[in-house]
GURO-811524 format. One record per residue (C-alpha): chain; x, y, z; residue number from 1. Coordinates in Angstrom, 1 decimal, always signed. Layout:
N
+---+--------+--------+--------+-----+
: c :   east :  north :     up :   k :
+---+--------+--------+--------+-----+
: A :      X :      Y :      Z : NUM :
...
+---+--------+--------+--------+-----+
This chain:
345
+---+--------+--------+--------+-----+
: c :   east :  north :     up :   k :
+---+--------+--------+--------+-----+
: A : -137.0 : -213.9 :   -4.3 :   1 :
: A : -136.2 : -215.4 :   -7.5 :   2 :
: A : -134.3 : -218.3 :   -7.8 :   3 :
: A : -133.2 : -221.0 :  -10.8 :   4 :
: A : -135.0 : -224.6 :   -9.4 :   5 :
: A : -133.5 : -227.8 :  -10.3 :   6 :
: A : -136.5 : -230.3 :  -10.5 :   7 :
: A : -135.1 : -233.1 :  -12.8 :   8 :
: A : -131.8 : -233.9 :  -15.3 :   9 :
: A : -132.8 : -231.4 :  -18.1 :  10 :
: A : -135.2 : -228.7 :  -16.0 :  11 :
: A : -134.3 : -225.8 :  -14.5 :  12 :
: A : -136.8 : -223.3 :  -13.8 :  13 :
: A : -136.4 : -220.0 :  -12.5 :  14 :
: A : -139.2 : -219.5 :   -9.4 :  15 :
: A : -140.2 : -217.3 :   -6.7 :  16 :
: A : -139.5 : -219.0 :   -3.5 :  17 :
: A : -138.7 : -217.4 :   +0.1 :  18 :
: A : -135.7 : -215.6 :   +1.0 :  19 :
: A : -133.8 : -218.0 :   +3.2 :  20 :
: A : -133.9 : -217.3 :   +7.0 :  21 :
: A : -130.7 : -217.7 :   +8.7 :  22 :
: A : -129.5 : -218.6 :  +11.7 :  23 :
: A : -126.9 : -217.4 :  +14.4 :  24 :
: A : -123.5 : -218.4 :  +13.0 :  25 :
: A : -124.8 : -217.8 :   +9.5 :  26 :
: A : -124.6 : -214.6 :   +6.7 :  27 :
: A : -127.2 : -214.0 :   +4.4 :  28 :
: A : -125.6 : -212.9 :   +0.9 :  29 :
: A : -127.5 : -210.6 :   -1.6 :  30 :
: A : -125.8 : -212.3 :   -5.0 :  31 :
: A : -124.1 : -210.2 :   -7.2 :  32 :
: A : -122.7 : -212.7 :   -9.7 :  33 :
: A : -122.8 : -216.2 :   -9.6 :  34 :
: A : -120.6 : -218.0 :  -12.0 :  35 :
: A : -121.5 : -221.7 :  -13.9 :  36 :
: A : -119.9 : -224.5 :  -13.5 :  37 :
: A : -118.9 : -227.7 :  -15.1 :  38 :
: A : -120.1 : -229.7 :  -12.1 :  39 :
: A : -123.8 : -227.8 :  -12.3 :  40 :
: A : -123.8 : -228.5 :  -16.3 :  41 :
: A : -123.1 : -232.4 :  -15.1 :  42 :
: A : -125.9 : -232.3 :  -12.8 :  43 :
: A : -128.2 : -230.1 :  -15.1 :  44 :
: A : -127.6 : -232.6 :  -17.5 :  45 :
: A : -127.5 : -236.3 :  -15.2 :  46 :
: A : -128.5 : -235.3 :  -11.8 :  47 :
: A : -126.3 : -235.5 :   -8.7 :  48 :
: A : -126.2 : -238.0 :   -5.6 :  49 :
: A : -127.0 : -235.4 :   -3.3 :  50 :
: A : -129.8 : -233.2 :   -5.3 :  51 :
: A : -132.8 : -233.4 :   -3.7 :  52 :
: A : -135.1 : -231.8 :   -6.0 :  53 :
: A : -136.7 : -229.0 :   -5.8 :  54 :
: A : -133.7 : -227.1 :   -5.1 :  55 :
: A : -131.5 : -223.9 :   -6.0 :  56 :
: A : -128.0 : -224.9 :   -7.4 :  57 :
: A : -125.0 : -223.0 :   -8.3 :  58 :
: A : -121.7 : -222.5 :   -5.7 :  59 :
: A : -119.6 : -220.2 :   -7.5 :  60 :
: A : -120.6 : -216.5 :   -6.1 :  61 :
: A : -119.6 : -213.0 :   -5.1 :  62 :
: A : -122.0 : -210.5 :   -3.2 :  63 :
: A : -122.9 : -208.1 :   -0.4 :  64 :
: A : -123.9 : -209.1 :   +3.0 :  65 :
: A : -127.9 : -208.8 :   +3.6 :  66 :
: A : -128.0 : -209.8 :   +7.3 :  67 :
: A : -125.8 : -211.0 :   +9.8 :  68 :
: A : -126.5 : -213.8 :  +12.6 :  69 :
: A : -126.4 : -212.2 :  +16.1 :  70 :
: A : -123.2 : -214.7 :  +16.9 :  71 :
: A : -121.4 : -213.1 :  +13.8 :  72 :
: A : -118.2 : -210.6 :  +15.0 :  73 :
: A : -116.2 : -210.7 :  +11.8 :  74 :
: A : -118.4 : -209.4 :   +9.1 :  75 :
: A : -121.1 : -206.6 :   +8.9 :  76 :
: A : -124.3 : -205.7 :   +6.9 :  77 :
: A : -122.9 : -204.3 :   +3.5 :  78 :
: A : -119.6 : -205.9 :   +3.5 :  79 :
: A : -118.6 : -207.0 :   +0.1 :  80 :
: A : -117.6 : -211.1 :   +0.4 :  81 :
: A : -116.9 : -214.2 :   -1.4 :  82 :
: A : -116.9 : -217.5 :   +0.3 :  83 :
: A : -116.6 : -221.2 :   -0.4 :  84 :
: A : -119.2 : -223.6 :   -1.0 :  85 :
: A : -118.0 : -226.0 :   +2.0 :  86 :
: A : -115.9 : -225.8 :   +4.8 :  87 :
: A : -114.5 : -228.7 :   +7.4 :  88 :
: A : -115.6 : -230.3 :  +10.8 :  89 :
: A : -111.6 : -230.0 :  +11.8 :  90 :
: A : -112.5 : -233.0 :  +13.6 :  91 :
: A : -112.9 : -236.3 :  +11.5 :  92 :
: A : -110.1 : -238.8 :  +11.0 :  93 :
: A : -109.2 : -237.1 :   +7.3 :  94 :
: A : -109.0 : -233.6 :   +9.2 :  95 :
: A : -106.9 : -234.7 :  +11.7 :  96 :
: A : -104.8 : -235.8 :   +9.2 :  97 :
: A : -104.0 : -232.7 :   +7.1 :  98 :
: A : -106.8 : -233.8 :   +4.7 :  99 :
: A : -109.6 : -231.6 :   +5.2 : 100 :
: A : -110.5 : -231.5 :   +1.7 : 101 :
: A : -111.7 : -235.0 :   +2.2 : 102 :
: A : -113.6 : -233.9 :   +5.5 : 103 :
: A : -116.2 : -236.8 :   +6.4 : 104 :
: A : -118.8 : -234.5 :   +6.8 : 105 :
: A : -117.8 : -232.2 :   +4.1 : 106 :
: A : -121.2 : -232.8 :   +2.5 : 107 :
: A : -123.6 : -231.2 :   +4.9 : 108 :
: A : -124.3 : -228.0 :   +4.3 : 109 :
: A : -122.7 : -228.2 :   +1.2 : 110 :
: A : -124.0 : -224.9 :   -0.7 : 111 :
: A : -126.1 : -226.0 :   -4.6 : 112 :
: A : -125.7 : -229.5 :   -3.4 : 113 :
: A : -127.4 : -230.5 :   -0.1 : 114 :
: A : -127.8 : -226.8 :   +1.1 : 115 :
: A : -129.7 : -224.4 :   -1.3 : 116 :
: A : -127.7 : -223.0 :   -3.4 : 117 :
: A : -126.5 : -219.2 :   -5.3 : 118 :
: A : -128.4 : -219.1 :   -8.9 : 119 :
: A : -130.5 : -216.8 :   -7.0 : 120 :
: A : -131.2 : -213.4 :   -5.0 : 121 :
: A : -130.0 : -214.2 :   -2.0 : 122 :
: A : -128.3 : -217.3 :   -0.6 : 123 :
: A : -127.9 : -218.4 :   +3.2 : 124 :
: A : -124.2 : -218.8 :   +4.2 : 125 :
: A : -123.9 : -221.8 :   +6.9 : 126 :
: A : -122.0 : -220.9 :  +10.0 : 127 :
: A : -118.8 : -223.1 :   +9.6 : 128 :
: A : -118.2 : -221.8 :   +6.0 : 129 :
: A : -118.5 : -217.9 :   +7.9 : 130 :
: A : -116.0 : -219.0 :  +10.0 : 131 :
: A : -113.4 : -220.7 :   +7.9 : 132 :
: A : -114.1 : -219.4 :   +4.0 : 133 :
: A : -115.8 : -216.7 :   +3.9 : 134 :
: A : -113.3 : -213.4 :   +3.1 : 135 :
: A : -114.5 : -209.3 :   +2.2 : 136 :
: A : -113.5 : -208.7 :   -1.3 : 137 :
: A : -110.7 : -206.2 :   -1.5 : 138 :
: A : -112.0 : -202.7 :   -3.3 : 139 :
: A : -110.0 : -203.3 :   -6.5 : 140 :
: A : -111.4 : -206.5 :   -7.1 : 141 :
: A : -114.8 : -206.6 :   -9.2 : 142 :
: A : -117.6 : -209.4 :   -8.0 : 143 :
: A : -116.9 : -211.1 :  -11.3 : 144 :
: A : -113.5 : -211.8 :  -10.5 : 145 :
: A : -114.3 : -212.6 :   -6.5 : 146 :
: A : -116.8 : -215.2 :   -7.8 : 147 :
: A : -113.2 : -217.3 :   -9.3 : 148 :
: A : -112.5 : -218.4 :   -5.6 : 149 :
: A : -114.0 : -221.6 :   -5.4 : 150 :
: A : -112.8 : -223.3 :   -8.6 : 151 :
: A : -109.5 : -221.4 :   -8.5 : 152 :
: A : -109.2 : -223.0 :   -5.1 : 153 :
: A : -109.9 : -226.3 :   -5.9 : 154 :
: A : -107.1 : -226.3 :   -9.1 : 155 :
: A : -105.0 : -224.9 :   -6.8 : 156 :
: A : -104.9 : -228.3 :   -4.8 : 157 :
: A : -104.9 : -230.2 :   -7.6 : 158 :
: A : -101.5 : -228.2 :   -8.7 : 159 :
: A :  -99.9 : -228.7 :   -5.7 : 160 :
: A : -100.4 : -232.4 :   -5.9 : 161 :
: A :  -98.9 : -232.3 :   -9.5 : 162 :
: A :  -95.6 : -231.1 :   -8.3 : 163 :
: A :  -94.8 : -228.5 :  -11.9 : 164 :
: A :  -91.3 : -227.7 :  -11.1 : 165 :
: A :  -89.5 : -224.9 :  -13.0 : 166 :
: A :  -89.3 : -225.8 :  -16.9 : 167 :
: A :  -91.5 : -228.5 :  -16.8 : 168 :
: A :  -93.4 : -229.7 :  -19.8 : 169 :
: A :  -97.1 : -229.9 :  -19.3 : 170 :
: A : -100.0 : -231.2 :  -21.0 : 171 :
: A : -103.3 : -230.3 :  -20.4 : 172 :
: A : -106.5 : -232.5 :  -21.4 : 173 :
: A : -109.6 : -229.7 :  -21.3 : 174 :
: A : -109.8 : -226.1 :  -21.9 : 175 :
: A : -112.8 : -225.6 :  -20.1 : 176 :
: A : -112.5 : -223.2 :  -17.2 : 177 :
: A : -111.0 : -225.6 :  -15.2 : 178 :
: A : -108.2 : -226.2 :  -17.7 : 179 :
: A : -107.7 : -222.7 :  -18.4 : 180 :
: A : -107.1 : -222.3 :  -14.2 : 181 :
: A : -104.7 : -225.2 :  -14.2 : 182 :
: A : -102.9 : -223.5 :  -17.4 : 183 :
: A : -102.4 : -220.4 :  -15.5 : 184 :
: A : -101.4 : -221.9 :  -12.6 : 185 :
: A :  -98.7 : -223.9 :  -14.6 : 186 :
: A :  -97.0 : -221.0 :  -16.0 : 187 :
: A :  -97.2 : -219.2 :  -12.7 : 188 :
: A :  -95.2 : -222.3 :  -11.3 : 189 :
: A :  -92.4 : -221.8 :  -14.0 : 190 :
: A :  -93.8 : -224.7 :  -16.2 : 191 :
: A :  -91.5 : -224.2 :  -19.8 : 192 :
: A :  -94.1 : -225.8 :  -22.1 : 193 :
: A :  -98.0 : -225.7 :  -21.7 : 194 :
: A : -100.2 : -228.0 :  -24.2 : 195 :
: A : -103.7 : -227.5 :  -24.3 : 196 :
: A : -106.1 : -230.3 :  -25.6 : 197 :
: A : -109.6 : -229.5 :  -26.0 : 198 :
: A : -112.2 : -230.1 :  -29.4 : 199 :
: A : -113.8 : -226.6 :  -29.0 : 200 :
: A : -111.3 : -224.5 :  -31.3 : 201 :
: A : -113.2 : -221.0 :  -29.2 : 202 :
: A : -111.7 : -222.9 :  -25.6 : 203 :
: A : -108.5 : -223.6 :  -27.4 : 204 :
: A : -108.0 : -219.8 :  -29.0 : 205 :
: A : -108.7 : -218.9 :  -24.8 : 206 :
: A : -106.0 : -221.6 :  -24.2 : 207 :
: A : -103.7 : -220.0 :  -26.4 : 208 :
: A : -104.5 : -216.1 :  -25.2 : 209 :
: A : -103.6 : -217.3 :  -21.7 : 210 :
: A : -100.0 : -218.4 :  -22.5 : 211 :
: A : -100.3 : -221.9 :  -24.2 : 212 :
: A :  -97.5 : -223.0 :  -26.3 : 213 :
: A :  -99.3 : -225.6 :  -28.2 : 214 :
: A : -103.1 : -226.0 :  -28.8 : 215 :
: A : -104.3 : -229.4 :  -29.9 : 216 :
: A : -107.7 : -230.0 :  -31.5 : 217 :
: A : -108.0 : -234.2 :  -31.3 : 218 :
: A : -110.3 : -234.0 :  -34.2 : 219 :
: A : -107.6 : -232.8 :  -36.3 : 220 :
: A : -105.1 : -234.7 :  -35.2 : 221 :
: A : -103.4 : -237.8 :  -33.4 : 222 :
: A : -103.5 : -235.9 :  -29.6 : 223 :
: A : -100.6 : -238.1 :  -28.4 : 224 :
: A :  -98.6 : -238.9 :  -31.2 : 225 :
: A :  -98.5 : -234.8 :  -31.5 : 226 :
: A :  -97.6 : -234.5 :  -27.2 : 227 :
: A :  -94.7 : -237.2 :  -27.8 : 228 :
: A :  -93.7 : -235.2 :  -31.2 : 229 :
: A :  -93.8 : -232.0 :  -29.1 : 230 :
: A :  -91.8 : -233.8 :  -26.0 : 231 :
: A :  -89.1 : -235.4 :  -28.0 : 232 :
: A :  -91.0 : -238.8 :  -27.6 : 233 :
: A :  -90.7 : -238.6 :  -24.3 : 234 :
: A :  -94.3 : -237.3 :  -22.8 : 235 :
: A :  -95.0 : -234.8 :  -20.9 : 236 :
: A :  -93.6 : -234.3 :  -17.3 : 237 :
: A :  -97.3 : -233.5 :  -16.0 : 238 :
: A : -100.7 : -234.4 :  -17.6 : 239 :
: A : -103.5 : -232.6 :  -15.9 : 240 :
: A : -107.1 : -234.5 :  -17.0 : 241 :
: A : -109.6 : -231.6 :  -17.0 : 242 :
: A : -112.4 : -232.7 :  -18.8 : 243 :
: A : -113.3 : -236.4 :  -16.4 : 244 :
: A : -114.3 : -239.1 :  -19.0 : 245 :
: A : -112.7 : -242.4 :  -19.1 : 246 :
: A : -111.2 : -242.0 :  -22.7 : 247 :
: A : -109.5 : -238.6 :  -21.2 : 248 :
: A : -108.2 : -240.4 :  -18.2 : 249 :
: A : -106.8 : -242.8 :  -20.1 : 250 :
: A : -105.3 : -240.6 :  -22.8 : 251 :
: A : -103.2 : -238.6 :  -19.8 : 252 :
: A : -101.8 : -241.4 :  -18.6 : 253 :
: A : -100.2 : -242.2 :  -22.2 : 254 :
: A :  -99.0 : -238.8 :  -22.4 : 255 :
: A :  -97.1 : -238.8 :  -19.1 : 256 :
: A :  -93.2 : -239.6 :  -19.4 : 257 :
: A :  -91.6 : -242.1 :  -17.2 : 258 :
: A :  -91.3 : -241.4 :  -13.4 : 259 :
: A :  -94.0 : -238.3 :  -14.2 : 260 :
: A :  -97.2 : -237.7 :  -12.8 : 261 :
: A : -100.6 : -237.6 :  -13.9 : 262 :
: A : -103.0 : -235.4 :  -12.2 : 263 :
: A : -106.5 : -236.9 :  -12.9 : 264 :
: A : -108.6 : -233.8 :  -12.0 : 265 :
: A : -111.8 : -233.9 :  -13.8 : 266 :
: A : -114.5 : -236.2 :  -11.8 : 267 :
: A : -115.8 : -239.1 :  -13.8 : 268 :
: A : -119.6 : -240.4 :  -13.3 : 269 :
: A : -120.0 : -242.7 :  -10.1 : 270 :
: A : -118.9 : -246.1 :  -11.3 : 271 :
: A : -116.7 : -245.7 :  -14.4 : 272 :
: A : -113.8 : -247.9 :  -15.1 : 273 :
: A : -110.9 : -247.1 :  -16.7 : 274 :
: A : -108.5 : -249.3 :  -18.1 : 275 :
: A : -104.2 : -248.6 :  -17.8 : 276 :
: A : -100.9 : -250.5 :  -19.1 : 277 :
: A : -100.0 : -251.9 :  -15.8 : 278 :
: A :  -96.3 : -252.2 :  -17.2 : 279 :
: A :  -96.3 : -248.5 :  -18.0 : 280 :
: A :  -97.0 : -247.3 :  -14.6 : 281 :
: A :  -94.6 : -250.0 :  -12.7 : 282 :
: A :  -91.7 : -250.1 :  -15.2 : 283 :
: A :  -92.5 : -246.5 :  -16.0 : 284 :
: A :  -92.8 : -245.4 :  -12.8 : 285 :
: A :  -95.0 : -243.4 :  -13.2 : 286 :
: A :  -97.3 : -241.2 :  -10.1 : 287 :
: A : -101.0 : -241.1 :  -10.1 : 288 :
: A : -103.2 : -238.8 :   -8.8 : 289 :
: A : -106.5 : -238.0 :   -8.1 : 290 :
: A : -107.8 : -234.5 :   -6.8 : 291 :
: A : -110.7 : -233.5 :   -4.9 : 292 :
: A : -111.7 : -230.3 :   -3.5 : 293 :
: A : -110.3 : -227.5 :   -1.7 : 294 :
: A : -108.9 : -226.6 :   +1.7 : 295 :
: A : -109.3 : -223.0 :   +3.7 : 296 :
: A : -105.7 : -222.7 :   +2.4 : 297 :
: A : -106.0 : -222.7 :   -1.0 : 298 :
: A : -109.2 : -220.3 :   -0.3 : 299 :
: A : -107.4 : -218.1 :   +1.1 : 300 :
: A : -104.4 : -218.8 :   -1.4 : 301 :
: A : -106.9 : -218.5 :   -4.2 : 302 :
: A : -107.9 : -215.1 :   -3.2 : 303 :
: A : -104.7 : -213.4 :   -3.2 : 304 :
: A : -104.0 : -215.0 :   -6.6 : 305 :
: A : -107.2 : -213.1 :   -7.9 : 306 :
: A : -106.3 : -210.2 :   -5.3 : 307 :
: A : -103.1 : -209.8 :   -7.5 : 308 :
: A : -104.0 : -210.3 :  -11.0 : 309 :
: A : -101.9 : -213.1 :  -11.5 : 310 :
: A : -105.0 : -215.1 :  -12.6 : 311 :
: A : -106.8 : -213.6 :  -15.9 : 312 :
: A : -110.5 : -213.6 :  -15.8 : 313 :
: A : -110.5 : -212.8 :  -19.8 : 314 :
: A : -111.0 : -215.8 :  -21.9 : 315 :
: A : -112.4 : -217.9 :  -18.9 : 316 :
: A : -115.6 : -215.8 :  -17.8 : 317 :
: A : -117.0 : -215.5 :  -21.5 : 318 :
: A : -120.2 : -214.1 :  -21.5 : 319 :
: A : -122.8 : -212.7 :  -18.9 : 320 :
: A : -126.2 : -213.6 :  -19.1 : 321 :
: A : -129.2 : -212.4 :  -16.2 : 322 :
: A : -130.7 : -215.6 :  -14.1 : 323 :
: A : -133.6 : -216.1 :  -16.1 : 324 :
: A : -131.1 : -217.9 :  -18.8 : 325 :
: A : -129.6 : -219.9 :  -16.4 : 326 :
: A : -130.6 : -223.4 :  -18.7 : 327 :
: A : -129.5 : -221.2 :  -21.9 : 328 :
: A : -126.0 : -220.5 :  -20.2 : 329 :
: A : -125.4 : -224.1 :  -19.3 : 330 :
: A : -126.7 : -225.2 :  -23.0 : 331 :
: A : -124.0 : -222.2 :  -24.0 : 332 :
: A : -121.2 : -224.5 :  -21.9 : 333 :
: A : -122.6 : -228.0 :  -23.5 : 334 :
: A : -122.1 : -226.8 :  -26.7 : 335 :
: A : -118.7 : -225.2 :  -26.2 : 336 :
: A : -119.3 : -221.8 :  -27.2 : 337 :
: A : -118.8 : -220.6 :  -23.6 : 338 :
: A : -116.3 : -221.4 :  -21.0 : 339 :
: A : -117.9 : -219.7 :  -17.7 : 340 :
: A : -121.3 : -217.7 :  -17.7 : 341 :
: A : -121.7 : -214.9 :  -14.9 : 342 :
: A : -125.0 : -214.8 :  -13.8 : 343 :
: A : -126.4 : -211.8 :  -12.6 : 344 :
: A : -129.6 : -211.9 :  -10.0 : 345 :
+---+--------+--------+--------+-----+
């Protein structure tokens, strides 16, 4: 089969390797789309802790089942599925404590990372995803929109650790399509006033066909002098960093009003430091959070979203290229003139 091969930061090369051979508790998955992601443009472009070149990347996808493990009961050659990249052990201290997004052993078998991944023709679908998040794609729902689970459950956490109550104001650092997510998820929350932040005026004209009130370009303009002119010199009740640079970090923490909350989403390389006002946040009050991952809740949660078209797919999957341009449709994200590329084996 074919299959896009990470060898080093800046080489991806599409190969033929074998079709992966599964075993009991496992699915094999014919890809039909496979979406990119900001996390594969960070490791196209840096590497990643756990990429063990050669390898197949890519952990956003939607396909048909192939073959089915003989311990498999729930799902059948033919069925049309979406599943998760991880799933976890239900057994480690953070899953016993209602935190299974921070699973201990959430890293094995983790699909485009230390498993092989779905910028190919088929992908193998570990047995513990196939029992917790894998789900058959309703028939009204295209592959292209199936293949939104992953990162639409992921924001999902994040939101529900922001907290957007009805009317709140909300800034948003990234129109990427993880910003563009967390701005749909904001106004289905009730949020009054979305700002969207981003320096690619194509993500921001997304931003603003998606429901944003206020589109900021920073190399136009003062970015927080314009939030606190747009919140009364207040801030903003929630700032969602989206993008995961230092400078950005920082930046949502400014915007945040007292006693809000600052969701610090987007993942910073291993090691950064930030710096922060320590008078702000205690005399401010002010809540800071980090978000990581996704749960089989907000899978499933994430699916229903998409199931009832109250997420948009326009403006956030913006072109569809076949897998041979895998490196051209990450270049495509780098430079900003695409937001998500579907990737069609």
């Amino acid at each position: 089969m074919k299959a896009a091969q990470y060898h080093r930061p800046g080489e991806i090369n599409v190969e033929e390797i074998d079709v992966p051979e599964i075993e009991s508790e496992e699915l094999l998955v014919k890809v039909e789309v496979a979406l990119t992601c900001g996390t594969d443009l960070k490791m196209y472009r840096r590497g990643h802790r756990l990429a063990r070149p050669p390898m197949t990347i890519g952990h956003e996808f939607a396909g048909v089942v192939a073959d089915v493990g003989n311990r498999v009961t729930s799902f059948k050659k033919g069925m049309r599925v979406v599943a998760a990249n991880s799933a976890p052990c239900n057994a480690c201290f953070f899953c016993r404590r209602g935190k299974p997004n921070l699973c201990e052993h959430i890293e094995e078998d983790l699909i485009g990372f230390s498993a092989p991944g779905a910028y190919a023709e088929y992908v193998r679908v570990p047995g513990k995803i196939v029992r917790q998040n894998v789900h058959q794609i309703p028939d009204h729902i295209s592959f292209k929109e199936a293949a939104l689970l992953e990162p639409l459950a992921c924001v999902l956490h994040g939101n529900d650790l922001a907290d957007i109550r009805l009317g709140d104001s909300v800034v948003i650092l990234g129109a990427g399509p993880i910003g563009l997510l967390h701005l749909q998820l904001a106004k289905h929350r009730g949020a009054g006033t979305v700002m969207v932040i981003d320096v690619s005026d194509v993500r921001l004209e997304s931003a603003h066909k998606l429901g944003a009130e206020n589109t900021i370009n920073p190399e136009r303009e003062n970015q927080i002098r314009k939030v606190l002119e747009l919140t009364g010199g207040l801030g903003a009740d929630v700032a969602i960093e989206a993008v995961g640079l230092p400078e950005t970090w920082e930046n949502a923490i400014k915007m945040t009003r007292k006693a809000g909350t600052a969701l610090l989403f987007g993942g910073c390389p291993s090691g950064t430091s930030v710096s922060v006002d320590a008078g702000e946040i205690h005399y401010g009050e002010l809540t800071i959070r980090g978000a990581f991952h996704h749960t089989p809740s907000c899978v499933e949660r994430a699916l229903s979203l998409i199931s009832s078209a109250s997420i948009k797919t326009n403006g956030i999957i913006t072109h569809e290229m076949p897998l041979k341009d895998v490196e051209k449709a990450l270049q495509l994200m780098a430079e900003g003139k695409a937001v998500k590329v579907a990737i069609i084996p």
